[in-house]
C-alpha positions, 0 to 999 in steps of 0.5 A: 730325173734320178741318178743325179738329175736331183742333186742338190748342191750349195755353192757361193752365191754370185752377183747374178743369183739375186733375184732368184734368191729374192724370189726364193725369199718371196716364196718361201716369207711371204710374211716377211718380204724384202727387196731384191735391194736387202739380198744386194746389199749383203752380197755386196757387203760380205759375198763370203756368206751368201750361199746358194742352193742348186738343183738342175741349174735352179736355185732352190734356197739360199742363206745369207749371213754376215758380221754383226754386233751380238745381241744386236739385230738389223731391221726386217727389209733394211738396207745396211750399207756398212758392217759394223768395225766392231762386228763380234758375232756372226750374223745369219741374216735368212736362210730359206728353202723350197718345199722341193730343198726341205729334206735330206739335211739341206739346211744343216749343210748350210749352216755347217758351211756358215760355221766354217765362215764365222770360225775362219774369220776369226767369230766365236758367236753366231747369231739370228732371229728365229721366226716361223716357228724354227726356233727348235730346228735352231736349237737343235743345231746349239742355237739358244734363246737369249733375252735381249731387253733392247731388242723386244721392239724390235722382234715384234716388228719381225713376229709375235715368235721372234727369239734373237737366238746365239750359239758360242763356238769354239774356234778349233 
């Protein structure tokens, strides 16, 4: 299973890769479960950012993101059906790895990728909301912490952890 056999390789996600990253999701937020629906609608939406990580032809994480209005956040589990026309920020809807995915530096490729998306159309602010304690791994990659009042609610209905965190970039 060496000499290649375990490589792991993020790609666009395709129309058939749905339910592997619903079950992926499943597995990996078991707290926060969402409908094979959910990952449709986004990859429907916007297929530019919904990534997909592969290891011998299984798919063992993914990353769905999308434009949306800063410092606001979509329900946990809910349908979008239209992106906002004013999108200002860039949106990182879920990221989720295997236990077999969590090393060598997999969700940092990720989000390099997701980077390049938002500053190709024309983003200079990420956003996501920050559960499972990964509020430091998000930090370390120039996410902050930022205290929306109207978004309290709502983050409670996500954890008792949820931070709706931002990173700015800078469109080079």
């Amino acid at each position: 299973m060496r000499d290649g056999m375990n490589q792991f390789v993020w790609r666009k996600m395709r129309d058939t890769d749905v339910t592997a990253v619903t079950d992926v999701a499943n597995s990996v937020h078991p707290d926060f479960p969402e409908d094979i629906s959910v990952f449709q609608d986004r990859f429907d939406l916007y297929p530019a950012g919904c990534f997909v990580l592969e290891n011998d032809n299984n798919i063992v994480g993914y990353g769905i993101s999308h434009p949306w209005a800063l410092d606001e956040a979509p329900a946990l589990n809910s349908l979008l059906e239209v992106l906002p026309p004013s999108a200002s920020s860039y949106y990182l809807h879920d990221v989720a790895l295997s236990e077999k995915a969590r090393s060598g530096g997999n969700a940092s490729k990720l989000l390099k990728l997701m980077v390049q998306q938002a500053q190709d159309d024309g983003f200079d602010a990420m956003a996501l909301v920050a559960v499972n304690g990964s509020r430091p791994f998000w930090e370390r990659q120039g996410f902050s912490v930022r205290d929306v009042a109207a978004l309290a609610q709502k983050l409670k209905s996500y954890s008792d952890d949820a931070h709706y965190m931002v990173r700015f970039l800078k469109n080079i």
